[in-house]
C-alpha positions as CSV (number, residue, x, y, z in Angstrom):
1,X,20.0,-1.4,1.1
2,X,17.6,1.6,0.3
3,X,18.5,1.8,-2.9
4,X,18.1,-1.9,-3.7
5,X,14.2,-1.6,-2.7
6,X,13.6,1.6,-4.3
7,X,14.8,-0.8,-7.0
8,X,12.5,-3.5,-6.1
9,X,9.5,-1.1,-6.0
10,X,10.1,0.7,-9.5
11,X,10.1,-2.6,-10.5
12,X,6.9,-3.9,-9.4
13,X,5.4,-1.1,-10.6
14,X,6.2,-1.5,-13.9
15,X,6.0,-4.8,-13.7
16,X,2.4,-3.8,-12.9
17,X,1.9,-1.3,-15.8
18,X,3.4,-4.0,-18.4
19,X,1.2,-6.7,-17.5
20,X,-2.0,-4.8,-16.5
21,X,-1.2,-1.9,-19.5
22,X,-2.3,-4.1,-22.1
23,X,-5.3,-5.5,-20.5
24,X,-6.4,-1.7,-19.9
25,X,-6.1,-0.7,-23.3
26,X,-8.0,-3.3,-24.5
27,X,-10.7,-2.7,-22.5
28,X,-10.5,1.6,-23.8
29,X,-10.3,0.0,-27.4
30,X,-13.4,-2.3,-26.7
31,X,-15.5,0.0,-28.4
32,X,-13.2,1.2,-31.0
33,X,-12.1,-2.3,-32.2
34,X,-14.9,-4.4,-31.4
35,X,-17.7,-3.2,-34.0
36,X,-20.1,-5.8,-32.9
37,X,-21.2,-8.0,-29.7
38,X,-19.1,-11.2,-31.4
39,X,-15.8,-9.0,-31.7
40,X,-16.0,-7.5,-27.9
41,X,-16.5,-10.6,-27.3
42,X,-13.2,-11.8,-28.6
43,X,-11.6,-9.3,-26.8
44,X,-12.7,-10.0,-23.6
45,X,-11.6,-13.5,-24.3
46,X,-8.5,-12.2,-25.2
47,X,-7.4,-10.9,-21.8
48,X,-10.0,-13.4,-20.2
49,X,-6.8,-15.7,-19.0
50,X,-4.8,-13.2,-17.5
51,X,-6.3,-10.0,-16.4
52,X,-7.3,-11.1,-12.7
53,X,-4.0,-12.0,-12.2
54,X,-2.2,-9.0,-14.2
55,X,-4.2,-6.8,-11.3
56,X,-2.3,-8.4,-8.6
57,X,1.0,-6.6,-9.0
58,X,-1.0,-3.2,-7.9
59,X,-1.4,-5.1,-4.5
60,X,2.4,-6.0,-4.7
61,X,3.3,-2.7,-5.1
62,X,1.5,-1.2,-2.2
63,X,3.2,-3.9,-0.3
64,X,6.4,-3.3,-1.4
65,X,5.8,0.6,-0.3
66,X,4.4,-0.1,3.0
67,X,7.4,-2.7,4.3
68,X,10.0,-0.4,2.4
69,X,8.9,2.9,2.9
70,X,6.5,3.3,5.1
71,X,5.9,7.0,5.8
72,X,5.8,7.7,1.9
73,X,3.1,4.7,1.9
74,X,1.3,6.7,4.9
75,X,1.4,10.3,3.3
76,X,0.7,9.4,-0.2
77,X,-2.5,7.4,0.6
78,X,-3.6,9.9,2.7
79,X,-2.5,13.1,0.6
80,X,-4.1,11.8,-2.6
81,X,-7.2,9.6,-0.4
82,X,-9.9,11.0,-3.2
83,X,-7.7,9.3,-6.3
84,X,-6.9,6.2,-4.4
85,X,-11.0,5.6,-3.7
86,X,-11.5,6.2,-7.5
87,X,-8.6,3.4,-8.0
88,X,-10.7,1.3,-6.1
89,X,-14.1,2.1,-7.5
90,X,-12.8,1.6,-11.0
91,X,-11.0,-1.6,-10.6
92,X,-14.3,-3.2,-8.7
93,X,-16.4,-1.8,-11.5
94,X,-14.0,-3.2,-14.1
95,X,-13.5,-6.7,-12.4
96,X,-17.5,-6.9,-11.6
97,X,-18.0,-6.2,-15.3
98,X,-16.2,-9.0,-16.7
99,X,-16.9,-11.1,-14.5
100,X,-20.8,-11.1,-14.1
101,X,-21.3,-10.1,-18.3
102,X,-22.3,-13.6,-18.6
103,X,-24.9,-14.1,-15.3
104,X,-27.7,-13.2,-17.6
105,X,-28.6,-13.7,-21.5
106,X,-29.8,-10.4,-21.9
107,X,-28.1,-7.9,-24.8
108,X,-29.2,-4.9,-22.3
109,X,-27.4,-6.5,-19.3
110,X,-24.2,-7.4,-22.1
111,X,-24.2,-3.8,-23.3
112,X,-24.2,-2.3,-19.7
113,X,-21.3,-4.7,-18.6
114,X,-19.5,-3.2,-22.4
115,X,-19.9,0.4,-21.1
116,X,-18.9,-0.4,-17.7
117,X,-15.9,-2.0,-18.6
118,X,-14.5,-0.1,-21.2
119,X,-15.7,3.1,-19.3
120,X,-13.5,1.6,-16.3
121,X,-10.4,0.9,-17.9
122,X,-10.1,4.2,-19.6
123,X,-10.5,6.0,-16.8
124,X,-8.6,4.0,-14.6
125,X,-5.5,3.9,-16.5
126,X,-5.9,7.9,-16.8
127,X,-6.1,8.4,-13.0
128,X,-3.0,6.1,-12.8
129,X,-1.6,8.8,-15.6
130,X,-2.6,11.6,-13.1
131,X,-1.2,10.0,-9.7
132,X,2.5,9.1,-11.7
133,X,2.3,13.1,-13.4
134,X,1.4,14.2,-9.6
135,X,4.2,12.2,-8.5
136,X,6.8,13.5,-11.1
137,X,5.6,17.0,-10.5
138,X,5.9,17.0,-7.1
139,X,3.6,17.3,-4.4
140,X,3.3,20.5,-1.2
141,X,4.6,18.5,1.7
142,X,5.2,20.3,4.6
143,X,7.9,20.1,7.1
144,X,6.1,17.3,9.0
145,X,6.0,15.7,5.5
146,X,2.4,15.6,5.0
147,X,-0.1,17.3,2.3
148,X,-3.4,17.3,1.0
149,X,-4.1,17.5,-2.8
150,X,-7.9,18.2,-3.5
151,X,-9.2,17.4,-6.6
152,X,-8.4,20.4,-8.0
153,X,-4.8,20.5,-7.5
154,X,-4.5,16.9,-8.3
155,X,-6.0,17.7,-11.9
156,X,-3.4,20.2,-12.5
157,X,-2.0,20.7,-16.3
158,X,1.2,18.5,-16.2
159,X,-0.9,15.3,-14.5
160,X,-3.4,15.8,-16.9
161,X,-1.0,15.5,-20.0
162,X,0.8,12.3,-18.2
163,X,-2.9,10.9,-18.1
164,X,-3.5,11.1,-21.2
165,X,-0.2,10.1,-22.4
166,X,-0.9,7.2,-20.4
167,X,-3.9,6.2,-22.3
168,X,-2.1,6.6,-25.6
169,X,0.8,4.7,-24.5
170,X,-1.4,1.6,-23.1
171,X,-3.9,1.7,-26.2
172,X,-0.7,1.2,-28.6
173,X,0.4,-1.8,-26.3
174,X,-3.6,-3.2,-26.6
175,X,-3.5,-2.9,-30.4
176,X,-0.2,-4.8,-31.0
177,X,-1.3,-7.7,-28.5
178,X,-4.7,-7.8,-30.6
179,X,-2.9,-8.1,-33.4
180,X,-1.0,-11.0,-32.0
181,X,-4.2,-12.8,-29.9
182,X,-7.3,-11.7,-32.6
183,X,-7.4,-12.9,-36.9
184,X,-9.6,-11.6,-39.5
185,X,-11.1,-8.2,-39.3
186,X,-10.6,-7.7,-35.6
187,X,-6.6,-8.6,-35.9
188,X,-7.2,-6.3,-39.5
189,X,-8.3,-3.5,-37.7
190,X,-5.7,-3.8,-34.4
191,X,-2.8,-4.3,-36.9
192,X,-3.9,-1.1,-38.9
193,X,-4.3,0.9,-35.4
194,X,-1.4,-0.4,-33.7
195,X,0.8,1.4,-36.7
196,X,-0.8,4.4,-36.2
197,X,-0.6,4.6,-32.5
198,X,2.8,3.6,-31.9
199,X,4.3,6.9,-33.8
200,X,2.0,8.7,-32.1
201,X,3.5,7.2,-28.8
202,X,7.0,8.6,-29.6
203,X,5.2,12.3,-30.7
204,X,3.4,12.4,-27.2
205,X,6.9,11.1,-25.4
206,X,9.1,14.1,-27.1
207,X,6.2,16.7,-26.8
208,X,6.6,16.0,-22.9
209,X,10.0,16.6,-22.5
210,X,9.3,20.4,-22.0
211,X,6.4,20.2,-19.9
212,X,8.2,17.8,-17.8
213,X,11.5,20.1,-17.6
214,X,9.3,23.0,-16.5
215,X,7.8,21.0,-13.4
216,X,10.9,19.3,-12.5
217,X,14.4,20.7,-13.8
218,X,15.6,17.1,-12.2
219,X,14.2,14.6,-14.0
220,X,16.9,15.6,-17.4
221,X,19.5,17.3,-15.2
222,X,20.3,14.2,-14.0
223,X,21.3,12.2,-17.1
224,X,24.0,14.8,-17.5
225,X,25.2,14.3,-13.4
226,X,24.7,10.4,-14.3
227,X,25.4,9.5,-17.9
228,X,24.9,5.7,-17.0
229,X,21.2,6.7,-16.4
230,X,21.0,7.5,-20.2
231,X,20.5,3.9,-20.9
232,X,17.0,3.7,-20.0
233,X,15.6,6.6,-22.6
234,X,18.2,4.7,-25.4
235,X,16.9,1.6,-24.9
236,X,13.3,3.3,-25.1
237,X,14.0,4.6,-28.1
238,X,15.4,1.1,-29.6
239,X,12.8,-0.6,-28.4
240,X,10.0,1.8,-30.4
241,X,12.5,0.9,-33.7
242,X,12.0,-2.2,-33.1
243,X,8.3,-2.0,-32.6
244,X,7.9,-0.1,-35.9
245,X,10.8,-2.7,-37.5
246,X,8.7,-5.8,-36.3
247,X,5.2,-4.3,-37.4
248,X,6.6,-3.7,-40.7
249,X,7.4,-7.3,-41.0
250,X,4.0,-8.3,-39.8
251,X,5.9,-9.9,-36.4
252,X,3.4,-8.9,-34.3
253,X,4.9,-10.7,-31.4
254,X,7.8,-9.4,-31.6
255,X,6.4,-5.9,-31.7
256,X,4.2,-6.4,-28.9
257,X,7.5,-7.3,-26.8
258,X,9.2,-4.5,-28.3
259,X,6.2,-2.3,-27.5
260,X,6.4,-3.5,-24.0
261,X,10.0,-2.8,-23.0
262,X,9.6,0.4,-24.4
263,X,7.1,1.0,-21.9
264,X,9.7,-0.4,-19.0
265,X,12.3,2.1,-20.0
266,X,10.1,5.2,-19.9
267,X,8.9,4.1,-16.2
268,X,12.8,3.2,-15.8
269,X,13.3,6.7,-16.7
270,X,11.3,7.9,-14.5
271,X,12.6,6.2,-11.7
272,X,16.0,7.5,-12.6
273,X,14.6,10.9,-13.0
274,X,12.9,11.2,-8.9
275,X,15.8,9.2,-7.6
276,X,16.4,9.4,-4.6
277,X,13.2,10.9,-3.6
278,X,10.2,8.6,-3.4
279,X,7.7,11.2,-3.2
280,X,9.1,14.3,-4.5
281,X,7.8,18.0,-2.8
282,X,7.2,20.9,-5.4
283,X,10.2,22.0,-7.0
284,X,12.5,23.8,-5.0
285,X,11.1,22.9,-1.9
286,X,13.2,20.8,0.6
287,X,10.9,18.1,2.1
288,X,10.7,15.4,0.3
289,X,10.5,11.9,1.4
290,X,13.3,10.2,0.3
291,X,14.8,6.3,0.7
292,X,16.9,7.3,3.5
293,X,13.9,9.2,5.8
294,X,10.8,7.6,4.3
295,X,12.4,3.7,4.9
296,X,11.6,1.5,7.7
297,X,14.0,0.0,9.7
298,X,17.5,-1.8,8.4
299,X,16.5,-5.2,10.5
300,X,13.2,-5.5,8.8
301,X,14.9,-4.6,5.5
302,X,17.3,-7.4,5.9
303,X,14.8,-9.7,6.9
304,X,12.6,-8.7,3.9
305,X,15.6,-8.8,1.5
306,X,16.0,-12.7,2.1
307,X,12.1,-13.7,1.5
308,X,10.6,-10.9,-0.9
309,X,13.1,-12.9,-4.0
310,X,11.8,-16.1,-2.7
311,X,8.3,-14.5,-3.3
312,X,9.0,-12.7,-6.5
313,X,11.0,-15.8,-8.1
314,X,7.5,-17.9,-7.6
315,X,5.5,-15.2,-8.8
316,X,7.6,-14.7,-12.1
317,X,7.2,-18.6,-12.7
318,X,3.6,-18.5,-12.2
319,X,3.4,-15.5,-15.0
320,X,5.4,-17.1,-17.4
321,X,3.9,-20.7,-17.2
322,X,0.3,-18.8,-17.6
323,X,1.6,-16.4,-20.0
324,X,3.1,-19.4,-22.4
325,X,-0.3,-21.3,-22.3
326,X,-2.0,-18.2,-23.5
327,X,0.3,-17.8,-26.9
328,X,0.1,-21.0,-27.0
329,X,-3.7,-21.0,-27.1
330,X,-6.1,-20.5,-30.2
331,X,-6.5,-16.9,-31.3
332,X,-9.6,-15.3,-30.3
């Protein structure tokens, strides 16, 4: 049973990061893509349907921690409180930005709403980098299974790299959906940066293969204990092929999708990497929190294991109905 809601919480998560990733990226390409007030204006069009929404898997995730694993919900927040404020502050900024652009017809108040949202989804998805590299790395926890990263220590090396391989791997997502939602020189100008950023994705994802051996011998020891886990980084690798396969062919679509999953098996990787810890200590230090002494209770599991599917089948039928009218919908 622990096992099926680490499941359920990798899940969401990426879930999370696949939905939101591309809204993100957009907003640290507004600048970059958009070379006048019409184009950002496009783009902000572009995710205009969908990005409220896309946010609400964070809040899913959070609540998939807290019923499932409670303590790790309880240390993490408070071990990393500084990055979880800044979460906070940056998606408020962000939504306030889109959101209140068009209150006033004023290209001062415009630009400022620009800045504030592009600003905010750049650094956003970078702290998100940070929190997943802190995660991977390993954090001190003590024998009472509590610690407290300052922000030092929570800007080390390895979570900066993860940050900013974040940002790469979220801006190549934002360029192919461009490419698909945006024509003429905008979709131009996505469709030329989308095929430069996507082998730059697989040059960032080998170059942290050492880095991430070095903080945690784990995360590739364990494809050779569990061959079967292989599967994820394959189908990773696939999926870029396709990516670069379907961009060749001008199937934008179909290399957004591609793009996408690739995205899934990395964080699939991941997860198979830190199994069965949910917040890993440092390496070689013994007190982590894993499923079986971070999770709650096996009554409230089985309860929760009847009604989060119910919640989750709902949900997915939401997304996809919204999701279809958006392709479906005149490009921006």
């Amino acid at each position: 049973m622990h096992t099926v809601w680490f499941v359920f919480l990798a899940a969401v998560i990426t879930v999370y990061v696949v939905l939101d990733g591309f809204d993100l990226g957009a907003g640290t390409l507004y600048f970059v893509l958009g070379r006048t007030p019409q184009e950002r204006e496009r783009i902000s069009s572009a995710i205009g349907p969908v990005w409220n929404g896309n946010e609400t898997w964070v809040v899913v995730g959070g609540g998939v921690l807290f019923l499932a694993f409670p303590k790790a919900y309880a240390v993490a927040f408070s071990g990393l409180y500084f990055g979880l404020i800044l979460v906070l502050w940056l998606l408020i900024g962000r939504g306030l930005s889109l959101e209140l652009r068009h209150q006033i017809d004023h290209p001062m108040w415009h630009q400022a709403g620009d800045v504030i949202f592009s600003f905010s989804s750049t650094l956003l998805t970078f702290v998100l980098g940070v929190a997943l590299g802190n995660i991977v790395r390993g954090v001190p926890l003590s024998a009472h299974g509590y610690f407290q990263l300052t922000l030092f220590h929570t800007l080390n090396w390895y979570a900066l790299l993860v940050g900013l391989l974040a940002v790469l791997v979220l801006c190549a997502q934002a360029a192919s959906f461009l490419a698909v939602r945006a024509d003429g020189e905008l979709g131009a100008r996505a469709q030329a940066l989308a095929r430069r950023l996507v082998p730059a994705q697989i040059v960032g994802g080998i170059a942290m293969i050492g880095p991430t051996y070095a903080v945690r011998h784990h995360m590739l020891t364990v494809f050779g204990h569990h061959p079967l886990a292989l599967v994820f980084p394959l189908a990773g690798g696939a999926a870029i092929a396709v990516a670069i396969a379907a961009q060749a062919a001008g199937r934008w679509g179909r290399a957004f999708a591609a793009n996408s999953l690739a995205i899934v098996a990395l964080l699939a990787t991941m997860a198979a990497g830190i199994y069965p810890d949910v917040l890993p200590a440092h390496q070689g230090r013994p007190f982590s929190l894993t499923i079986n002494n971070a999770a709650t209770a096996h009554h409230a599991l089985d309860i929760a294991i009847v009604w989060f599917p119910i919640g989750m089948i709902l949900a997915a039928g939401y997304f996809t109905y919204s999701y279809r009218m958006l392709f479906r919908s005149p490009r921006a």
